[in-house]
MDAnalysis code that builds the backbone (N, CA, C; Angstrom):
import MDAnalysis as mda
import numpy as np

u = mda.Universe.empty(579, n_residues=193, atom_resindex=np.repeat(np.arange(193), 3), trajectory=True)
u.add_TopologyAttr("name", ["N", "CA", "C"] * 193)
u.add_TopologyAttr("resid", np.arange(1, 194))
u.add_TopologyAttr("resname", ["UNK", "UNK", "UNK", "UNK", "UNK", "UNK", "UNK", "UNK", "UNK", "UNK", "UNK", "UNK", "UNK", "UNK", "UNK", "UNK", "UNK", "UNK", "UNK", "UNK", "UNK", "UNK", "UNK", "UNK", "UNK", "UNK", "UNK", "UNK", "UNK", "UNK", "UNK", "UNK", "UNK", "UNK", "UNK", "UNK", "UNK", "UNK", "UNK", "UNK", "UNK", "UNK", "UNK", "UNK", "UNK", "UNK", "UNK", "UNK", "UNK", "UNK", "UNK", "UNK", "UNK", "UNK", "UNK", "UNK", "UNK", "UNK", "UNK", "UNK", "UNK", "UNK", "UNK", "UNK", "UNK", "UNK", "UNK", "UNK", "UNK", "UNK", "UNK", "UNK", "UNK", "UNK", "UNK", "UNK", "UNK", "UNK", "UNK", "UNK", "UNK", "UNK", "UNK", "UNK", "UNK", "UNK", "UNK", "UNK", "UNK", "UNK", "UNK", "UNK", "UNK", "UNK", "UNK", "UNK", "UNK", "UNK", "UNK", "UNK", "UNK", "UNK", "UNK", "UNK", "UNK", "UNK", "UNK", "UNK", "UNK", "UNK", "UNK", "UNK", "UNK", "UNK", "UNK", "UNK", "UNK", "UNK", "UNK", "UNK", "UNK", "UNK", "UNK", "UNK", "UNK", "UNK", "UNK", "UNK", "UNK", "UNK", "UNK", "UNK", "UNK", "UNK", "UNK", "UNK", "UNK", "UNK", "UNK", "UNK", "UNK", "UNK", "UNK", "UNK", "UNK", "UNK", "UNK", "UNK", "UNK", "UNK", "UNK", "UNK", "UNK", "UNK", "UNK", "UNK", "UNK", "UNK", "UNK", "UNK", "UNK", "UNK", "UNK", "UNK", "UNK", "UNK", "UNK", "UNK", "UNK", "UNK", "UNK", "UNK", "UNK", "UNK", "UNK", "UNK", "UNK", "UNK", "UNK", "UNK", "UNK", "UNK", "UNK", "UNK", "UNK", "UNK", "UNK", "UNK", "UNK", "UNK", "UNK", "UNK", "UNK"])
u.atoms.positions = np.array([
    [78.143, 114.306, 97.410],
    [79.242, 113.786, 96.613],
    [78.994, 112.313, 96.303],
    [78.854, 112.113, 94.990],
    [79.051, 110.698, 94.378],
    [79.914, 110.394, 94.292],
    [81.331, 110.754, 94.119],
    [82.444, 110.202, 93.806],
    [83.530, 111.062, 95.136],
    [84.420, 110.154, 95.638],
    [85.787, 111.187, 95.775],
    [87.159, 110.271, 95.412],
    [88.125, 111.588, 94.511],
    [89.069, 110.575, 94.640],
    [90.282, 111.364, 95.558],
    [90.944, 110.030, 95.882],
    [91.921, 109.620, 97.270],
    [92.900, 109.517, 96.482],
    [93.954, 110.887, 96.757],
    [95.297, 110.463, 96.515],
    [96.285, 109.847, 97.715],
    [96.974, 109.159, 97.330],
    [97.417, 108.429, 98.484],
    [98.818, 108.190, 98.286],
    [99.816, 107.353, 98.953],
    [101.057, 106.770, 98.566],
    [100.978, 105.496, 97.897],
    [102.034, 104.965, 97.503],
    [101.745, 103.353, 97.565],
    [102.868, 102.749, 97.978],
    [103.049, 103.643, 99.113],
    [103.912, 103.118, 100.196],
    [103.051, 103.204, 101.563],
    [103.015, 102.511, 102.440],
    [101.959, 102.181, 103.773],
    [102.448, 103.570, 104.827],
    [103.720, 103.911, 104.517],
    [104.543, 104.629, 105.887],
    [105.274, 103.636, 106.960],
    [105.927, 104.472, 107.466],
    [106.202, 103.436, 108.553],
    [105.025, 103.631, 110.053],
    [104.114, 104.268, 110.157],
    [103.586, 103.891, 111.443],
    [101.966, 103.235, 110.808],
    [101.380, 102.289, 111.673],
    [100.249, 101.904, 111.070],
    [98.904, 102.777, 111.160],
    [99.489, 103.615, 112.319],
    [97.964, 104.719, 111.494],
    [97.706, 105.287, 110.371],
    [98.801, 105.101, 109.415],
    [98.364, 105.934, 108.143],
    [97.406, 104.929, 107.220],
    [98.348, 103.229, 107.409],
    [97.122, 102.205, 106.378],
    [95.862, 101.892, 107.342],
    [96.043, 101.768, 108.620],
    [94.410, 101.881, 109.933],
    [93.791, 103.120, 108.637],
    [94.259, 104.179, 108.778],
    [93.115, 105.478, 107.777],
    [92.694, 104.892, 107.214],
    [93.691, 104.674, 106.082],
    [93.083, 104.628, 104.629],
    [91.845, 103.239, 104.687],
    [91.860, 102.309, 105.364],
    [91.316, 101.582, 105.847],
    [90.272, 102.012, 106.132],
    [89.594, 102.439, 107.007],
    [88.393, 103.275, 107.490],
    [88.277, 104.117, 106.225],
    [89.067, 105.155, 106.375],
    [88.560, 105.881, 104.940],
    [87.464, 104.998, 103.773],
    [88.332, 104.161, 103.183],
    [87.671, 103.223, 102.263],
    [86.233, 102.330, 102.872],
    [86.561, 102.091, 103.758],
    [84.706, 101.812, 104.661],
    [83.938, 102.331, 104.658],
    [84.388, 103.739, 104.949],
    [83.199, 104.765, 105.415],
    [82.772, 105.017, 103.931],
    [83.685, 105.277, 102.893],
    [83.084, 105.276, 101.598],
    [82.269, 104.378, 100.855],
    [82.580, 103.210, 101.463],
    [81.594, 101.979, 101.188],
    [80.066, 102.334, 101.361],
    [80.608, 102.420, 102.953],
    [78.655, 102.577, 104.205],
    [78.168, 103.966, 103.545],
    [78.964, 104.984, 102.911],
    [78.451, 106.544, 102.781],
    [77.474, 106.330, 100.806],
    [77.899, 105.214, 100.261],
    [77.855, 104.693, 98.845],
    [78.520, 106.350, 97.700],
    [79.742, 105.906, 98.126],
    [80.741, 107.621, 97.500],
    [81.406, 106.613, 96.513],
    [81.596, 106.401, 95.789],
    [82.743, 106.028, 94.833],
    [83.802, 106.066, 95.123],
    [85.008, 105.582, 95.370],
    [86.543, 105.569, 94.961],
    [86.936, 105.779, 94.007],
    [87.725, 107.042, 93.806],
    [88.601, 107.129, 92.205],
    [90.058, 107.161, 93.019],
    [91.170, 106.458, 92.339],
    [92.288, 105.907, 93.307],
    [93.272, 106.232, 91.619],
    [94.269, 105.686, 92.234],
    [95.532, 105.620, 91.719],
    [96.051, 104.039, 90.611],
    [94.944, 103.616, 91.215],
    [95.101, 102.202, 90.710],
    [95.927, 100.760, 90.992],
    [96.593, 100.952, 91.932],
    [97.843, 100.176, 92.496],
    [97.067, 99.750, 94.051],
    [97.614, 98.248, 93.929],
    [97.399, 97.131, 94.417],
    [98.266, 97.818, 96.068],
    [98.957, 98.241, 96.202],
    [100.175, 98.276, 97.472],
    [99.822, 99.636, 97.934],
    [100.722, 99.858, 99.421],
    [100.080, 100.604, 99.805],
    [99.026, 101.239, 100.590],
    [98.912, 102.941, 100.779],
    [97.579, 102.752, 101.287],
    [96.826, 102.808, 100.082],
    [97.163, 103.099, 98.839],
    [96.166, 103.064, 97.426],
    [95.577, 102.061, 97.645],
    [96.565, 100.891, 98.007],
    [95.967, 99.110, 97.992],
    [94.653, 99.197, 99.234],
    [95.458, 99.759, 100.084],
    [94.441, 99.606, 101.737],
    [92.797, 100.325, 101.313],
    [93.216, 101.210, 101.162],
    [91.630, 102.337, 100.993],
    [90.736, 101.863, 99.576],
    [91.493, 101.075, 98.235],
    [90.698, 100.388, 97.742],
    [89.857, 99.000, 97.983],
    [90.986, 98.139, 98.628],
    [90.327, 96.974, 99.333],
    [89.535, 97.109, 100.698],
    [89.582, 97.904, 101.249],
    [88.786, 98.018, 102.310],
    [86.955, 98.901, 101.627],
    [87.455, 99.320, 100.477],
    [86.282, 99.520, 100.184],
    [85.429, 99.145, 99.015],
    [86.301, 98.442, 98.589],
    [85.368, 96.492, 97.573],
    [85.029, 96.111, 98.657],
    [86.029, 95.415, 99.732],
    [85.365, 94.420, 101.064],
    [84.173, 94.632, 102.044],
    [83.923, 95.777, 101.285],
    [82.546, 96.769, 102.080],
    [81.431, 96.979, 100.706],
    [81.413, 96.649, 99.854],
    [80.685, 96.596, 98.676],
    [80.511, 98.047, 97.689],
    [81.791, 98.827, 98.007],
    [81.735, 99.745, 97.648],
    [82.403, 99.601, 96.372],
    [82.362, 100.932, 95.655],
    [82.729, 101.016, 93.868],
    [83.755, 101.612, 94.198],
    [85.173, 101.030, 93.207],
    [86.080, 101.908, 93.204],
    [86.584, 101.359, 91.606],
    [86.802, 102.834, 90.960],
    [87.553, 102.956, 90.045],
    [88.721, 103.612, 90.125],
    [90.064, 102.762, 89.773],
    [91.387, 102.816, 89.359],
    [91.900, 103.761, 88.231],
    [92.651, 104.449, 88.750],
    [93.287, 104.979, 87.045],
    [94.916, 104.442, 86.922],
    [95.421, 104.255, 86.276],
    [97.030, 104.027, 86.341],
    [97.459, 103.273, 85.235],
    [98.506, 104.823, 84.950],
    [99.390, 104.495, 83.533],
    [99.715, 103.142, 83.496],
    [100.194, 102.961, 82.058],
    [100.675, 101.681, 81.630],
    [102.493, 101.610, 82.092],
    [103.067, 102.952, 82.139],
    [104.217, 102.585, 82.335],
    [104.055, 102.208, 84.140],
    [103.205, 102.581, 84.748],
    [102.980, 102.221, 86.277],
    [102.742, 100.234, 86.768],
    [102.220, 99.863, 85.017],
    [101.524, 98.792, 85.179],
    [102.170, 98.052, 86.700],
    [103.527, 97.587, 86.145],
    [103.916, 96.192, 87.094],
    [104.694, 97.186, 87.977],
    [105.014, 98.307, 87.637],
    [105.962, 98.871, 89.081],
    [105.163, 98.892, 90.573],
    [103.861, 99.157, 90.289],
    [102.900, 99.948, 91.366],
    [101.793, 98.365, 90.917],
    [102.176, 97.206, 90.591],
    [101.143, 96.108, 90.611],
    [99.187, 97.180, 90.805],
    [99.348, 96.745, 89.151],
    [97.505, 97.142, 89.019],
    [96.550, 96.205, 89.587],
    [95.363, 96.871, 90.534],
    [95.022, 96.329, 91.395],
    [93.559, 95.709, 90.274],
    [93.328, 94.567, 89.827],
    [92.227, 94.266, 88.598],
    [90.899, 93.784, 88.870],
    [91.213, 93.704, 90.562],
    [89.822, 93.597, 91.233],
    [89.065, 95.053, 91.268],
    [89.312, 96.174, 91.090],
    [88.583, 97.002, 90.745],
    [87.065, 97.343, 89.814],
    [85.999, 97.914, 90.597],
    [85.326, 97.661, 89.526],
    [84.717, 98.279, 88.129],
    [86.498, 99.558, 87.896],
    [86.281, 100.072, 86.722],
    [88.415, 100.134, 86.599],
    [88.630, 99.871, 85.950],
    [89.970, 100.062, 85.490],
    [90.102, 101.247, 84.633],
    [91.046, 102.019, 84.526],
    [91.182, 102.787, 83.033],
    [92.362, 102.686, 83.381],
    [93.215, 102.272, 81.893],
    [94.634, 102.809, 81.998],
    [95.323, 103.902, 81.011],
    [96.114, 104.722, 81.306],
    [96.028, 105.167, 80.437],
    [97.286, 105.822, 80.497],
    [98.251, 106.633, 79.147],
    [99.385, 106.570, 78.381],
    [100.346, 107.375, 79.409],
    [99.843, 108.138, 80.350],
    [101.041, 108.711, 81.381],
    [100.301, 109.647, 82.519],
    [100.834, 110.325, 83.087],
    [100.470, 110.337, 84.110],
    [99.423, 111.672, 84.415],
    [99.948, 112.767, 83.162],
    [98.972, 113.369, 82.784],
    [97.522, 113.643, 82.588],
    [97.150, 112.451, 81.660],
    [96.135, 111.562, 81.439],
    [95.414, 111.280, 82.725],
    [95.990, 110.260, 83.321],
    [95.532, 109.850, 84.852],
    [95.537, 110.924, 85.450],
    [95.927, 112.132, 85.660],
    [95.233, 113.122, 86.798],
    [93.996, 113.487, 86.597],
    [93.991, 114.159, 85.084],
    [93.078, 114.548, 83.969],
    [91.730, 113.898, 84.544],
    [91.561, 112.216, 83.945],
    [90.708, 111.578, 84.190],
    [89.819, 111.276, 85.980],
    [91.250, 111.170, 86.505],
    [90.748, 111.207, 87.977],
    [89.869, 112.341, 88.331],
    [90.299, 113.905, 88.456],
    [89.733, 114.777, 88.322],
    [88.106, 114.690, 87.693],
    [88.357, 114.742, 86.587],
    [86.986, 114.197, 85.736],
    [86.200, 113.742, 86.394],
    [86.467, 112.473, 87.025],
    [85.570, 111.410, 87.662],
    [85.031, 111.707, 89.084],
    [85.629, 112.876, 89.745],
    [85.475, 112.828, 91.027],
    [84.424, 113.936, 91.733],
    [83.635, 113.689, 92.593],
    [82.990, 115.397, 92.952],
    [83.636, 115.780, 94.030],
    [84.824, 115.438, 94.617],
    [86.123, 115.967, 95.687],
    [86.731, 114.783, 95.665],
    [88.182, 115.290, 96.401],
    [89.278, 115.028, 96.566],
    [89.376, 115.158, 98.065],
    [90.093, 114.119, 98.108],
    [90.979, 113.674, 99.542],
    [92.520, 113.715, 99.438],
    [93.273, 114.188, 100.627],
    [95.083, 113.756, 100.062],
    [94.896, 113.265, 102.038],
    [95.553, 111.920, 101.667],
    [96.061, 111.293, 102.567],
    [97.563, 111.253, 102.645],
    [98.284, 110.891, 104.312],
    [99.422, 111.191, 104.079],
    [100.038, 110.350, 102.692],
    [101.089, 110.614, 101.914],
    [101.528, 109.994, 101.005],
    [103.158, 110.890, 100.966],
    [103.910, 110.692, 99.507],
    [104.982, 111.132, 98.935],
    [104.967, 112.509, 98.317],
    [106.386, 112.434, 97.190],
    [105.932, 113.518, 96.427],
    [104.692, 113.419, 94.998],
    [104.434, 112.332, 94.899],
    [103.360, 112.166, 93.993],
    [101.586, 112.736, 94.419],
    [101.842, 112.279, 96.319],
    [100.731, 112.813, 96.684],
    [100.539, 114.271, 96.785],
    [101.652, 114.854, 97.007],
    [101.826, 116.271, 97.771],
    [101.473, 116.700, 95.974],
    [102.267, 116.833, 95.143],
    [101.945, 117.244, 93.695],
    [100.726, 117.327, 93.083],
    [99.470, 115.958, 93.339],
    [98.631, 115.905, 93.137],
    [97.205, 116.916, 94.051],
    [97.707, 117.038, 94.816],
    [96.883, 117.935, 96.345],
    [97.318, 119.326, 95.325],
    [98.623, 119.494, 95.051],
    [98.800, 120.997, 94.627],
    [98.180, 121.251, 93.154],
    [98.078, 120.339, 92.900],
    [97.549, 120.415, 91.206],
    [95.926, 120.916, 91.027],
    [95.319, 120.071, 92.163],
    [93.718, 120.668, 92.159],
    [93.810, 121.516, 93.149],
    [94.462, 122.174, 94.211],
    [94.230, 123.683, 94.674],
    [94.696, 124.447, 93.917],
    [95.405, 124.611, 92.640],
    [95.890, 125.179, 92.026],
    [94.899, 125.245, 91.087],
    [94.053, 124.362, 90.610],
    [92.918, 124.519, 89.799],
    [91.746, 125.238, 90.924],
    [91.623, 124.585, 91.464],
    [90.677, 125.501, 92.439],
    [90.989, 127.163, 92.522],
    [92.009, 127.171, 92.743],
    [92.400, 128.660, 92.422],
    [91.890, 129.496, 91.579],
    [92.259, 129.133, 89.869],
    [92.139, 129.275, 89.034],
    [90.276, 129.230, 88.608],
    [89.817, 128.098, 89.419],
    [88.777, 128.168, 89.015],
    [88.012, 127.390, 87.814],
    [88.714, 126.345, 87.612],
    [88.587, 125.612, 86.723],
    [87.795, 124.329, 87.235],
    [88.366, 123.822, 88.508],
    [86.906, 123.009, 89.475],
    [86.632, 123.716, 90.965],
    [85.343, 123.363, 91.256],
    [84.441, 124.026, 91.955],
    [83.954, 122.588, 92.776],
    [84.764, 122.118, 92.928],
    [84.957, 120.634, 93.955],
    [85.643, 120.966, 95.343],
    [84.933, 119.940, 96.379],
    [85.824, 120.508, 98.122],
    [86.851, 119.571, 97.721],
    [88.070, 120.083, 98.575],
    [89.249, 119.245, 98.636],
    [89.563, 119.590, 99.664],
    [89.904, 117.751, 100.613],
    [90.316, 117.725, 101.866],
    [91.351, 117.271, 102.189],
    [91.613, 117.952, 103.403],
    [92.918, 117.656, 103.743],
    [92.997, 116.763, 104.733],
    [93.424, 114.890, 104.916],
    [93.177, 114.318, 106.172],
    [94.497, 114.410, 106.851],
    [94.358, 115.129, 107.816],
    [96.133, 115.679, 108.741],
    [96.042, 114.825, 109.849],
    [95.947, 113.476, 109.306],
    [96.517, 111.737, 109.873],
    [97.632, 112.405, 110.904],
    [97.401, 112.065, 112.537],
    [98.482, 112.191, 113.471],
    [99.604, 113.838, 113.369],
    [98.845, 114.738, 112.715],
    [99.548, 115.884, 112.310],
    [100.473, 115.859, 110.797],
    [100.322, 114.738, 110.058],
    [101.250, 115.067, 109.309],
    [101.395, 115.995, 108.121],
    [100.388, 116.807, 107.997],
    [100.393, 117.923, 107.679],
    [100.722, 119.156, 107.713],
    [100.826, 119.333, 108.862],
    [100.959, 120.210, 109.915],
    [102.172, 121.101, 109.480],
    [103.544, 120.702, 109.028],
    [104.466, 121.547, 108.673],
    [103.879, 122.378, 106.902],
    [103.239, 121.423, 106.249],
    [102.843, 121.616, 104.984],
    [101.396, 123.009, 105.341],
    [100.728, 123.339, 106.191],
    [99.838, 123.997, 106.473],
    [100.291, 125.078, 107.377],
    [101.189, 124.832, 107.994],
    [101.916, 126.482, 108.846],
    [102.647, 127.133, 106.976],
    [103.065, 126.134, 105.656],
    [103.779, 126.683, 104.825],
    [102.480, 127.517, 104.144],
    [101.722, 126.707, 103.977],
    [100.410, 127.671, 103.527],
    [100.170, 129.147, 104.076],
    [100.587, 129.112, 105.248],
    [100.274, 130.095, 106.054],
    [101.187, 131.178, 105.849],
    [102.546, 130.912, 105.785],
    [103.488, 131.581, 105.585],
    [103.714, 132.252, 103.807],
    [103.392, 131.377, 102.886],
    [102.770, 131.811, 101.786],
    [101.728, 133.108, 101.699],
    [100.736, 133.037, 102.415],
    [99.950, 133.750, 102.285],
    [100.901, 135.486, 103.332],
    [101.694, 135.018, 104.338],
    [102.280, 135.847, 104.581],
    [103.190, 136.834, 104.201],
    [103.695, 136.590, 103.104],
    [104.653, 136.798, 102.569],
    [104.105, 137.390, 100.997],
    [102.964, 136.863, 101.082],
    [102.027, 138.056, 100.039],
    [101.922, 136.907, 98.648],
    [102.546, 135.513, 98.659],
    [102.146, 134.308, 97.348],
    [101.021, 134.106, 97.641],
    [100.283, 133.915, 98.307],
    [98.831, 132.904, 98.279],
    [97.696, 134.151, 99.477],
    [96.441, 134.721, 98.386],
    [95.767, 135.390, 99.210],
    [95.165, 134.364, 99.847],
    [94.437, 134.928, 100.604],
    [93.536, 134.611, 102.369],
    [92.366, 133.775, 101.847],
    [91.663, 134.192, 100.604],
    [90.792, 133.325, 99.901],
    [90.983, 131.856, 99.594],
    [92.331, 131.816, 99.086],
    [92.776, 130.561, 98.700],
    [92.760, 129.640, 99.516],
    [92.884, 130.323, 100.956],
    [93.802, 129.031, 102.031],
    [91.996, 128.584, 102.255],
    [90.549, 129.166, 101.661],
    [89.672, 128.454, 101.900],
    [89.029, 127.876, 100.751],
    [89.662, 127.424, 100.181],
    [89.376, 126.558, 99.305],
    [89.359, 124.856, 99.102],
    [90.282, 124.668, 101.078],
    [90.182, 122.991, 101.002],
    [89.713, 123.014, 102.410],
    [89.676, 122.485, 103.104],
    [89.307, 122.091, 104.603],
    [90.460, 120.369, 105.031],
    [90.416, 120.876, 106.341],
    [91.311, 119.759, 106.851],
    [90.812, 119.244, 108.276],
    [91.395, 118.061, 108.576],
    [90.525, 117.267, 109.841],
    [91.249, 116.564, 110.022],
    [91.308, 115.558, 111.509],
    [92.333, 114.416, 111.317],
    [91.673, 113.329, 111.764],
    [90.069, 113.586, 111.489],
    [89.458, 112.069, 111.004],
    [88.356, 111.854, 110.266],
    [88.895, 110.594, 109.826],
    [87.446, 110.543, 108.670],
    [86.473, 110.800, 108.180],
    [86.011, 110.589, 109.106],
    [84.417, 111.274, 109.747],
    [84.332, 113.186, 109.199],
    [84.757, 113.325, 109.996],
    [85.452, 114.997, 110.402],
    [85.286, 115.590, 109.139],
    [86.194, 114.944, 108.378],
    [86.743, 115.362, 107.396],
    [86.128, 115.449, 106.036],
    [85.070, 113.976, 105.969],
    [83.749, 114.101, 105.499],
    [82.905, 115.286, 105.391],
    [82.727, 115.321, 106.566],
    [81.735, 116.222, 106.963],
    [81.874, 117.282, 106.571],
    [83.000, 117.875, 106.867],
    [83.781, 118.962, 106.112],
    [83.273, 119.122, 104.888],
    [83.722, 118.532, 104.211],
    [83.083, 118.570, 102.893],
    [82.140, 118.782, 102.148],
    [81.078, 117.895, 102.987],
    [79.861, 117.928, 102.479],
    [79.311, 118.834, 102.951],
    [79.900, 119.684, 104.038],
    [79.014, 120.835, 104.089],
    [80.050, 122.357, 103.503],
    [80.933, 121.663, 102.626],
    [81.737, 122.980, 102.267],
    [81.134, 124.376, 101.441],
    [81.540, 125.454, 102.136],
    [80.892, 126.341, 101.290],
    [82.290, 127.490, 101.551],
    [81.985, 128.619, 100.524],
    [83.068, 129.777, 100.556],
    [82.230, 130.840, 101.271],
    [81.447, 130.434, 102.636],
    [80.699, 131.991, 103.074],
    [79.580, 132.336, 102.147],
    [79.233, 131.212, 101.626],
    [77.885, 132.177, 100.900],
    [78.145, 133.172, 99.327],
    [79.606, 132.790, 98.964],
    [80.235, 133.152, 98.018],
    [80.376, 132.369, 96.582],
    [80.287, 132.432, 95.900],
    [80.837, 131.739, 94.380],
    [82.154, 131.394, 94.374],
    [83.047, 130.313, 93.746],
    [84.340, 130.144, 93.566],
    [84.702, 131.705, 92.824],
    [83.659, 132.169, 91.767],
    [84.252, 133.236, 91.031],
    [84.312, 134.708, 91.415],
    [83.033, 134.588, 92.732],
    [83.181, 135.729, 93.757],
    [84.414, 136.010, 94.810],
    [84.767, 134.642, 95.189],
    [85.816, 134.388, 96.331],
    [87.054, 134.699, 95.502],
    [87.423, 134.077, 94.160],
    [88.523, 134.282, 93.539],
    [88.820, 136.062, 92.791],
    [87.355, 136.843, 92.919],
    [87.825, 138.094, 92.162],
    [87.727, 137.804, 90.563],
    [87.095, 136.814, 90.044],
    [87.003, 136.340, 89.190],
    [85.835, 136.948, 88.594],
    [84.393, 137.682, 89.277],
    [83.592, 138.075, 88.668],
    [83.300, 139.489, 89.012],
])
């Protein structure tokens, strides 16, 4: 993976292990030379996991609407900006830019964005790992729902392997880079071919 992008909050949380992550996160992407594709905002752990990984000489490109400009302060030390007309756009492009995805704890912007590319993954439209970092468990209710989904007959058994989860950096990396569906195609695993 050359690129991953990190959806995140651009709110810190209230305990400091979530901006400690994103922190490391953004290092290890530095030392690993992975790209950052982010959200674009200065605050936050968006802010934390981009500056920790400029301050490590790593590349990160920003995406974030214009109506986001001054709400979510655009971070212009970045060393690719795009802005662009809504928020649409900015998933669009992020996607584009990335060869996986990360969702760190965050809001409903993060949780939406995590569902938007397993939902493409589904579908089959990208063929990218997407990870899940379950920071101190906070996932954990969101992944027994996965489970119960698939119980209840919404989400087959295939799907729930389509991201991988860890609750550290490292881990979670790793995950990734060695993600595979069993020796399967996205279009074999999905029933698609």
């Amino acid at each position: 993976m050359n690129s991953i992008c990190v959806y995140c909050g651009s709110s810190s949380g209230n305990e400091d292990v979530y901006k400690e992550t994103a922190l490391a996160l953004g290092q290890t992407l530095a030392a690993r030379k992975i790209r950052l594709v982010y959200g674009g905002a200065q605050i936050g752990t968006m802010g934390a996991v981009a500056s920790a990984c400029l301050e490590n000489g790593g590349e990160v490109t920003g995406v974030i609407p214009d109506f986001l400009d001054k709400r979510e302060i655009t971070n212009y030390e970045v060393t690719e900006l795009i802005q662009t007309k809504n928020m649409h756009e900015r998933k669009t492009i992020m996607v584009e830019k990335a060869d996986g995805f990360i969702a760190l704890p965050g809001g409903f912007g993060t949780l939406e964005e995590l569902a938007e590319v397993m939902t493409w993954a589904q579908l089959g439209l990208i063929k990218k790992p997407i990870g899940i970092l379950n920071v101190n468990g906070f996932y954990n209710k969101l992944l027994d729902l996965f489970q119960d989904m698939h119980r209840h007959g919404f989400v087959k058994a295939s799907n729930l392997e389509l991201f991988v989860t860890d609750d550290t950096v490292l881990g979670l990396l790793n995950k990734m880079s060695n993600f595979k569906l069993d020796g399967a195609s996205f279009e074999q695993k999905l029933g698609l071919t």
